[in-house]
VEXDREN-2710 file (C-alpha; in Angstrom, 1 decimal):
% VEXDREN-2710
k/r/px/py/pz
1/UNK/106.2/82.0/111.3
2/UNK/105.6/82.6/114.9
3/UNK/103.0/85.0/115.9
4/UNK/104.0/87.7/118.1
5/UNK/102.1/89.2/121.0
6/UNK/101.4/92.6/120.9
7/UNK/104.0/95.2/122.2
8/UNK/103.2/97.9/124.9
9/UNK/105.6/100.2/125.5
10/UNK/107.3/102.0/128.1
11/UNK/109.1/105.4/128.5
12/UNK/112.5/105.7/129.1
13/UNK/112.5/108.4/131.1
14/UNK/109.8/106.7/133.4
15/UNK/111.6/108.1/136.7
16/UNK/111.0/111.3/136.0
17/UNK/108.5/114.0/136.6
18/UNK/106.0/114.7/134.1
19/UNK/102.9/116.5/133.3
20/UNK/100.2/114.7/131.2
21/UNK/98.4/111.7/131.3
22/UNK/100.0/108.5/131.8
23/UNK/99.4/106.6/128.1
24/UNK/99.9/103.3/127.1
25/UNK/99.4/102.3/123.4
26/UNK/99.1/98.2/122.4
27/UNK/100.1/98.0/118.5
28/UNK/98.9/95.2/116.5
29/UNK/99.6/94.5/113.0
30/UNK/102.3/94.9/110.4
31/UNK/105.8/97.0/110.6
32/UNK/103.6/99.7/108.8
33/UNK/101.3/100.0/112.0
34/UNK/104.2/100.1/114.5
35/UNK/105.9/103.0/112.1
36/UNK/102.3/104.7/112.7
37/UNK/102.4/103.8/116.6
38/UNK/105.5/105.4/117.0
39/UNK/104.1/108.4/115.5
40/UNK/101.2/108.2/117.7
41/UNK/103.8/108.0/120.9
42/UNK/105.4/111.4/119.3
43/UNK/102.8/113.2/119.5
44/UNK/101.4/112.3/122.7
45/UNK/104.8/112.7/123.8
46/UNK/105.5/116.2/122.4
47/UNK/102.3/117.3/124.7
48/UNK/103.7/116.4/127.5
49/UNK/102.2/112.6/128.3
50/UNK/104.2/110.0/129.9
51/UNK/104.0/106.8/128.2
52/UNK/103.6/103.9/130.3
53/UNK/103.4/99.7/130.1
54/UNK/99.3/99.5/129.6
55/UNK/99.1/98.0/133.2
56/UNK/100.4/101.5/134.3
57/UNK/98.3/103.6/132.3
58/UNK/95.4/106.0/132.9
59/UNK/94.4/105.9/129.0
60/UNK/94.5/102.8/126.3
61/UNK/95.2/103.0/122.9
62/UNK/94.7/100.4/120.6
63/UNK/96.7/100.7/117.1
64/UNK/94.4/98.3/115.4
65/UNK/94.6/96.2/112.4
66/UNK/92.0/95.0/109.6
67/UNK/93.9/93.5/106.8
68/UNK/92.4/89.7/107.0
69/UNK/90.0/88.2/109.0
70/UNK/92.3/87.0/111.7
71/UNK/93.5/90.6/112.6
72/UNK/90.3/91.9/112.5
73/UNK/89.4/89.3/115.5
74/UNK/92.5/89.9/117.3
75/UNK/92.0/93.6/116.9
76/UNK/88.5/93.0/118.4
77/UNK/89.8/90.5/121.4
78/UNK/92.1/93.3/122.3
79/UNK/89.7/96.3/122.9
80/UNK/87.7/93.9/124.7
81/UNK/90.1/92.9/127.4
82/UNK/90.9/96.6/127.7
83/UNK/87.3/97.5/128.0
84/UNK/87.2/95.2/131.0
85/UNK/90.7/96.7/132.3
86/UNK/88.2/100.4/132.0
87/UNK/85.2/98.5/133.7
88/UNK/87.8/97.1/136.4
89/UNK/88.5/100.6/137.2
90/UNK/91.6/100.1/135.9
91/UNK/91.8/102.3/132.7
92/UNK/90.3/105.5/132.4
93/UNK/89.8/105.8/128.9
94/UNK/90.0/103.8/126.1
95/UNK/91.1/105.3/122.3
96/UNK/90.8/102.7/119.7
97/UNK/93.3/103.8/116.6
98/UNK/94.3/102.3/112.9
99/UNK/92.8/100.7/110.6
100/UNK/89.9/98.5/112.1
101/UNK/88.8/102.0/113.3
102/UNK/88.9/103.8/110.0
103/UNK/87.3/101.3/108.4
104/UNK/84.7/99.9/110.9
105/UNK/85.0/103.6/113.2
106/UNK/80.5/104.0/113.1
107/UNK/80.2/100.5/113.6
108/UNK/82.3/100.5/116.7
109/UNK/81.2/103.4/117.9
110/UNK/77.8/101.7/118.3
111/UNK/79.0/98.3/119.3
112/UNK/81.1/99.6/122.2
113/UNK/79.9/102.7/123.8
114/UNK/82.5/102.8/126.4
115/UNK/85.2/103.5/123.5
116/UNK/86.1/106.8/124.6
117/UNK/87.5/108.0/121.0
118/UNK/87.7/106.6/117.5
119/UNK/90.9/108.2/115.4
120/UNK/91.2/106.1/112.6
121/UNK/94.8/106.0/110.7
122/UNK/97.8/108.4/111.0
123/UNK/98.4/110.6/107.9
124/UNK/101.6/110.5/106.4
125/UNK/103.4/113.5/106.8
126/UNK/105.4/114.1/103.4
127/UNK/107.9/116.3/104.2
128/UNK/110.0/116.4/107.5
129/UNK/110.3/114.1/109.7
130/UNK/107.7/112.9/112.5
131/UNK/108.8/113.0/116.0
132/UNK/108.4/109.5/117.0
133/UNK/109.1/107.1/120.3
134/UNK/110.9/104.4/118.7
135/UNK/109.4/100.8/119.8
136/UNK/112.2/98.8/118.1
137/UNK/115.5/97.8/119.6
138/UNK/118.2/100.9/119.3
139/UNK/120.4/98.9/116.4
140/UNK/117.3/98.9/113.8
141/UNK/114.6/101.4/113.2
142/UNK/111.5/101.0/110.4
143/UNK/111.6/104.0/107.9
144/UNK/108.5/104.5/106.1
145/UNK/108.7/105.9/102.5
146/UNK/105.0/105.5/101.0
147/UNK/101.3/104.9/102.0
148/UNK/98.8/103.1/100.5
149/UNK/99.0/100.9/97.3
150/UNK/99.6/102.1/94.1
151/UNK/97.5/98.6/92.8
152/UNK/94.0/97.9/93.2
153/UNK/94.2/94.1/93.9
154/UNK/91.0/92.8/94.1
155/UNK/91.2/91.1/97.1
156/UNK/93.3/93.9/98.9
157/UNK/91.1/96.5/101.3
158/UNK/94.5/98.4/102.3
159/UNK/93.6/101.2/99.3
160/UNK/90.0/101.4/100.9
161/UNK/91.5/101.8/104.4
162/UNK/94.4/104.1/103.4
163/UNK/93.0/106.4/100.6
164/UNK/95.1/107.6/97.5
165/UNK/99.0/106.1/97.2
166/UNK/101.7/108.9/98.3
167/UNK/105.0/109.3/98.7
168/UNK/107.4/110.8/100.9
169/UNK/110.0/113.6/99.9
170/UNK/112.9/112.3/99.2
171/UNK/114.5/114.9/101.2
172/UNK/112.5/114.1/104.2
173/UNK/113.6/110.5/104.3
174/UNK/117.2/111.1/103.7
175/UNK/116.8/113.8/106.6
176/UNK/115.3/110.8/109.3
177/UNK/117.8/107.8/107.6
178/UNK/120.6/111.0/108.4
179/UNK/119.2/111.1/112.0
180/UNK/118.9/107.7/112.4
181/UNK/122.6/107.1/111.6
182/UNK/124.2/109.3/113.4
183/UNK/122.0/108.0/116.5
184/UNK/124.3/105.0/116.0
185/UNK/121.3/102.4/114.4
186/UNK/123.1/99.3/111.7
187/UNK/120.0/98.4/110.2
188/UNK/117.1/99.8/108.4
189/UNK/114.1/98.9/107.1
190/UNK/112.4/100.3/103.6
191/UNK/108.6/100.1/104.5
192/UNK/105.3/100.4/102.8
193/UNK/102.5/98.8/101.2
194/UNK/104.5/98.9/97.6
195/UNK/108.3/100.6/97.9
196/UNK/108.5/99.8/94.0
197/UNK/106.4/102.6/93.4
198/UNK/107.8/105.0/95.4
199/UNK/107.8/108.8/93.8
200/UNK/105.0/107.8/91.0
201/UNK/102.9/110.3/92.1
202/UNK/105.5/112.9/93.2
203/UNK/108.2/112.9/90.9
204/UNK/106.2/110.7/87.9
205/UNK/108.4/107.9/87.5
206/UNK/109.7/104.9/90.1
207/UNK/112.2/106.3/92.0
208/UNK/113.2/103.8/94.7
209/UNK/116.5/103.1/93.0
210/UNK/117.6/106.7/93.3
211/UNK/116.8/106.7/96.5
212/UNK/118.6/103.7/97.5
213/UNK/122.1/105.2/95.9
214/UNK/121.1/108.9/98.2
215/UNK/120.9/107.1/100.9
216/UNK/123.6/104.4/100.5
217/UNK/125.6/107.8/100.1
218/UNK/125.0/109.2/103.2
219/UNK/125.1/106.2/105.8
220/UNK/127.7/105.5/107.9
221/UNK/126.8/103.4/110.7
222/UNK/124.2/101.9/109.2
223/UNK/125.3/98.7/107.3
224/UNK/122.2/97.1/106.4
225/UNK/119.1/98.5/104.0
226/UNK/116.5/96.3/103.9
227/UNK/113.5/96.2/101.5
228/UNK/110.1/94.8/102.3
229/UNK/107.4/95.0/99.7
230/UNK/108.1/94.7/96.5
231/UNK/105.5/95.0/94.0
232/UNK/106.5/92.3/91.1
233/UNK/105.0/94.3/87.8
234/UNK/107.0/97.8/89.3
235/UNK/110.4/96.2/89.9
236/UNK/112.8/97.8/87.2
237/UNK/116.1/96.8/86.2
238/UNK/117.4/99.8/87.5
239/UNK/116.5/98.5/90.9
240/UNK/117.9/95.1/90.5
241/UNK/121.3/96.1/89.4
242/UNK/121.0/98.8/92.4
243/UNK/120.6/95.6/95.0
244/UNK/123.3/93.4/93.0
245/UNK/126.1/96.4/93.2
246/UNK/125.5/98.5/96.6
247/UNK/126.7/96.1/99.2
248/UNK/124.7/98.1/102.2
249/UNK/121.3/96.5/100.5
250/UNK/120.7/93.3/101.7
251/UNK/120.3/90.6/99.4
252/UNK/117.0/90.1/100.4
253/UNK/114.0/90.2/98.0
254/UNK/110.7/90.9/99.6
255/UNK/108.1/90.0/96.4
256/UNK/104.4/89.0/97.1
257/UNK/103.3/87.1/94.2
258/UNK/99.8/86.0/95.3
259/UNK/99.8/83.3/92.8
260/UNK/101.4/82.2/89.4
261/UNK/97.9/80.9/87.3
262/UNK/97.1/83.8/84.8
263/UNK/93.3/83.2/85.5
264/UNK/93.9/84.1/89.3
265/UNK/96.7/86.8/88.3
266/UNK/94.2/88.7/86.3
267/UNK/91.4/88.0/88.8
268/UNK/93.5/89.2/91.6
269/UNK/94.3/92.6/89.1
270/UNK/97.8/92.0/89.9
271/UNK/99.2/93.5/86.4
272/UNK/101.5/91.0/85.2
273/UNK/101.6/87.6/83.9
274/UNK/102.9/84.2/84.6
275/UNK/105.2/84.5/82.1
276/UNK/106.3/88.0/83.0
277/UNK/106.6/87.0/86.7
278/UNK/108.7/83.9/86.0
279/UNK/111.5/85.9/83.6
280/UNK/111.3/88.3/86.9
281/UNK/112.2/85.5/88.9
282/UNK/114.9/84.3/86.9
283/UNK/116.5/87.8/86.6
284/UNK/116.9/88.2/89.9
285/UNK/118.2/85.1/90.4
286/UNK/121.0/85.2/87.5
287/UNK/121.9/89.5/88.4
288/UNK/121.9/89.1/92.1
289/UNK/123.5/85.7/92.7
290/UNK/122.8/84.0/96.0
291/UNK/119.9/86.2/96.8
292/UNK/117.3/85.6/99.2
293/UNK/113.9/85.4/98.0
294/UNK/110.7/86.1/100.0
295/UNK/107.4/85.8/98.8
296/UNK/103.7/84.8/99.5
297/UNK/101.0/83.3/98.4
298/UNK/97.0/83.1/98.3
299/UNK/95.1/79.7/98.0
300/UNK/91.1/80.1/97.5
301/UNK/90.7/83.2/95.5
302/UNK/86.9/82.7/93.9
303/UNK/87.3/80.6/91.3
304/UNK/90.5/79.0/91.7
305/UNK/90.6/75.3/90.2
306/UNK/92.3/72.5/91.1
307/UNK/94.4/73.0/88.1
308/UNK/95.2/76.8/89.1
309/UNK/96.4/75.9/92.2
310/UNK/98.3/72.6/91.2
311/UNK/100.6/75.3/88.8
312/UNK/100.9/77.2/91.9
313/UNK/102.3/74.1/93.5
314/UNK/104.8/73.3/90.7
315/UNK/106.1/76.7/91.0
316/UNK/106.9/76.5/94.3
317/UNK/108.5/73.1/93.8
318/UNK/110.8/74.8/90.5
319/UNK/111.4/78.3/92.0
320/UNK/112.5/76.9/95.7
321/UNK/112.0/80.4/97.3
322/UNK/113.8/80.5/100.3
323/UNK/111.0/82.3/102.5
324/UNK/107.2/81.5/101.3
325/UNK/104.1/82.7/103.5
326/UNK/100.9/81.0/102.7
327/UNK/97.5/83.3/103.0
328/UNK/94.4/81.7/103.0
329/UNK/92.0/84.3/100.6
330/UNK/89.6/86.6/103.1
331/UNK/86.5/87.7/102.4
332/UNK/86.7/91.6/102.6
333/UNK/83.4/93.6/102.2
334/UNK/84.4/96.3/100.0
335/UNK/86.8/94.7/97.9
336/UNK/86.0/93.9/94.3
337/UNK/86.5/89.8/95.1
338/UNK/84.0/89.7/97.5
339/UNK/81.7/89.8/94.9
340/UNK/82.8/87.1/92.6
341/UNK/81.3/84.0/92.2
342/UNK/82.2/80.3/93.0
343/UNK/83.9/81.2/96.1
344/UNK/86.3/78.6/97.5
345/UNK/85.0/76.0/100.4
346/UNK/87.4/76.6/103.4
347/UNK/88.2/73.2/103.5
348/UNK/89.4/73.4/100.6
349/UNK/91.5/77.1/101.2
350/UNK/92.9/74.9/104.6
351/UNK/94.2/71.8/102.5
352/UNK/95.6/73.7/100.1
353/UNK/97.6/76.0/102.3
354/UNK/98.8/72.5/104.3
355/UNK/100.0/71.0/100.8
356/UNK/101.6/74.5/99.6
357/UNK/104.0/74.2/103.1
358/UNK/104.0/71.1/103.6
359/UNK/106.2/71.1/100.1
360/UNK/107.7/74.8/101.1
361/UNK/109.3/72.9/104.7
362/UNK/111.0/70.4/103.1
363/UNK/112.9/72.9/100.2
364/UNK/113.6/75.5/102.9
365/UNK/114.7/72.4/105.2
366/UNK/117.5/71.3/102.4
367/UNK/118.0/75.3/101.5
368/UNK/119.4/75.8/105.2
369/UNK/121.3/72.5/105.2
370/UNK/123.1/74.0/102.5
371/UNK/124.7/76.8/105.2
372/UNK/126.1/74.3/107.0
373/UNK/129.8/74.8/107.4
374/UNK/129.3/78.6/105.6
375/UNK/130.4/81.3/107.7
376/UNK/128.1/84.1/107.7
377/UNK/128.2/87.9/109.2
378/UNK/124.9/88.7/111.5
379/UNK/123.4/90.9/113.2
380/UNK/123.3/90.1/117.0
381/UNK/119.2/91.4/118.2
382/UNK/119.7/90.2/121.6
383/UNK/120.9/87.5/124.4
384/UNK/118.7/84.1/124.7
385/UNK/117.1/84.2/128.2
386/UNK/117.9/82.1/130.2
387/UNK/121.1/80.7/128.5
388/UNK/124.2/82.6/129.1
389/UNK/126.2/83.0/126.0
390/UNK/123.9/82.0/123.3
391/UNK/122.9/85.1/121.4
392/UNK/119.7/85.8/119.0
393/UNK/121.0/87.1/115.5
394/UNK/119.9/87.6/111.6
395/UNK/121.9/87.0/108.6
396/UNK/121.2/89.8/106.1
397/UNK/118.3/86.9/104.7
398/UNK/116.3/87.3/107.4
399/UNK/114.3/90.0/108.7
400/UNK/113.3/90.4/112.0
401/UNK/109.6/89.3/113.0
402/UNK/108.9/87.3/110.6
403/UNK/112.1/85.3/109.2
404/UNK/114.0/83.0/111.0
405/UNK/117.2/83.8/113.6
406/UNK/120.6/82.6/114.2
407/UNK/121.5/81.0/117.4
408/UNK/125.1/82.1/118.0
409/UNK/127.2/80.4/121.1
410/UNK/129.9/82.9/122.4
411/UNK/132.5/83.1/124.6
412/UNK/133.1/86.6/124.1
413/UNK/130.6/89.0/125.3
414/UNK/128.2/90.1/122.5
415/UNK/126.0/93.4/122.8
416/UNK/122.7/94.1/120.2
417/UNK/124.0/95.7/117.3
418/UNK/127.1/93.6/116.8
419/UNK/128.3/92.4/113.6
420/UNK/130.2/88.9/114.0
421/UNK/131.4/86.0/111.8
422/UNK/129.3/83.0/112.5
423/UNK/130.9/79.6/111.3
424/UNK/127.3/77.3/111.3
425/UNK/127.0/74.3/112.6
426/UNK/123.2/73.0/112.8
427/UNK/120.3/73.8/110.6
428/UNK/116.8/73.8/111.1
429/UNK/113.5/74.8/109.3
430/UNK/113.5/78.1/109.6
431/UNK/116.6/79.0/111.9
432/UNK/120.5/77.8/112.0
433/UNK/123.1/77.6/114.9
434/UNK/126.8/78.2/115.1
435/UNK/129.6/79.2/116.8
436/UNK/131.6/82.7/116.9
437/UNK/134.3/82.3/114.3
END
């Protein structure tokens, strides 16, 4: 997966006259942050601000992330070069948002004392909409259903960070999905930290399959409904058969299974069982035929053996998922694994996450050669630069971000938000190529 830089953002309406501040926001992290980002613009943007590319701006924000290591140090990186923009005389103020500031806010406070405010994370509003400034492309939007996590993994400090799981009305999302298509957007994107478990705490009972058939009911230009997060131990058959028959939902399962060893899956509190997950697996593979499956994994949970993590391998030698991400375990103060004994070496975390995709390139190498000659619909995202009639598009098995893309070579003049026929030609990796057919 390539790792993208962060996005700043600029108004549309930058020609015009405002009052306000001139505001630029830098949003790192997950589709869940940028949903929160957008929110942030809203608001800034209902009182009058004008938001502006950060090298225009007056005031900084930083939509931060803490989820692992890594993002907590990109997270820092970033205030820091826009500290020195404020020292430069550049910036004016700088806010510091999201989760690294809920979850580290005293800490930064006295770390960096030219951070002009701490804000922490956006509440979800339950019912209406939020006004937002939409930072995606016109032809997809993100559409945020839940917060939080109705689990308690062990290793997982999202909970910590975002407090108590909640759902949305449903009558507030069918309202934005309603806005959103009749503003004209194809694709959408079923967010949170577990979707499965949507309406548990409102309606006391998983309701994400209802939901689906509501708003498959009421869409008209939008053709694709994507799902990211599924929670393995809430999907029900309900939901399944929901993705099999609606032909709107991609075929496109979004699972994080952390691991397969029922030593680690009850270490990691994930609820379910190896022999539970695998029946999942084949369920969806035999009700939903030709499905893409997503998933990820974690090497170097304390006390993972070598035996635990060899019958991870096998699995992902049996199962050949089509998309597999590879996490190497983070310590996170606060969580209930950073306490646990024998803790992994990281050498050993880093050669265990080289021999889990080394094995994953090679099936997903021979899974895309199988496309070859197929002709599939896509979804165009945009025009290569730089090479005139070769456009960037998804198949419904890819989501944007973080899955691979389509090159598609035209002769006929493509515009984002197109559905063509590609017949493919070449396959890669990750991505394939092919002609307008």
């Amino acid at each position: 997966m390539n790792k993208k830089p962060p996005q700043t953002i600029q108004d549309s309406q930058t020609g015009r006259e405002r009052q306000g501040k001139n505001v630029g926001v830098v949003n790192l992290g997950c589709a869940r942050n940028l949903v929160d980002a957008q929110a942030i613009l809203g608001h800034l943007k209902r009182h009058g601000h004008h938001i502006v590319g950060i090298e225009d701006s007056e005031i900084a924000i930083i939509n931060t992330c803490a989820f692992v290591e890594e993002a907590k140090k990109e997270s820092i990186d970033t205030i820091l070069d826009a500290l020195e923009l404020k020292k430069q005389g550049k910036l004016k103020k700088v806010i510091v948002a999201g989760c690294l500031a809920q979850r580290y806010g005293s800490q930064l406070a006295k770390e960096f004392k030219d951070i002009d405010a701490i804000v922490g994370v956006q509440q979800l509003q339950k019912d209406g909409v939020a006004d937002q400034v939409s930072l995606t492309p016109a032809h997809f939007a993100y559409v945020k259903i839940c917060e939080s996590c109705y689990n308690q993994c062990s290793f997982c400090i999202i909970p910590k960070i975002k407090g108590k799981f909640v759902s949305r009305t449903a009558a507030s999302i069918l309202e934005e999905v309603k806005r959103l298509d009749e503003r004209g957007v194809r694709e959408i994107h079923i967010i949170g930290q577990d979707i499965t478990a949507y309406g548990m705490d409102l309606y006391r009972e998983k309701s994400l399959a209802r939901l689906l058939k509501e708003i498959v009911a009421i869409t008209k230009n939008i053709r694709w409904i994507r799902l990211l997060y599924t929670f393995p131990a809430h999907v029900t058959d309900e939901l399944i058969e929901v993705i099999a028959r609606e032909k709107k939902i991609c075929k496109y399962i979004d699972m994080p299974i952390q691991h397969i060893s029922d030593p680690l899956l009850k270490a990691m509190n994930r609820n379910i069982t190896q022999k539970e997950t695998l029946a999942l697996i084949r369920k969806i593979r035999n009700r939903i035929p030709g499905a893409s499956l997503r998933t990820t994994f974690i090497v170097g949970l304390p006390g993972e053996t070598e035996e635990n993590f060899y019958e991870l391998l096998r699995l992902i030698k049996s199962a050949r998922f089509e998309k597999v991400g590879v996490f190497v375990y983070s310590r996170e103060e606060g969580t209930p694994a950073y306490q646990m004994a024998d803790q992994v070496p990281e050498a050993v975390k880093k050669r265990r996450l080289d021999a889990l995709m080394s094995a994953q390139q090679e099936i997903s190498r021979s899974l895309q050669e199988k496309f070859i000659g197929r002709t599939l619909e896509v979804l165009v995202d945009e025009e290569q630069k730089g090479e005139q009639g070769v456009y960037l598009a998804r198949s419904e098995y890819d989501a944007p971000e973080v899955d691979g893309i389509v090159y598609v070579r035209s002769g006929k003049r493509l515009s984002p938000g197109d559905f063509v026929k590609v017949r493919i030609t070449d396959a890669y990796e990750y991505d394939l190529a092919g002609e307008l057919a």
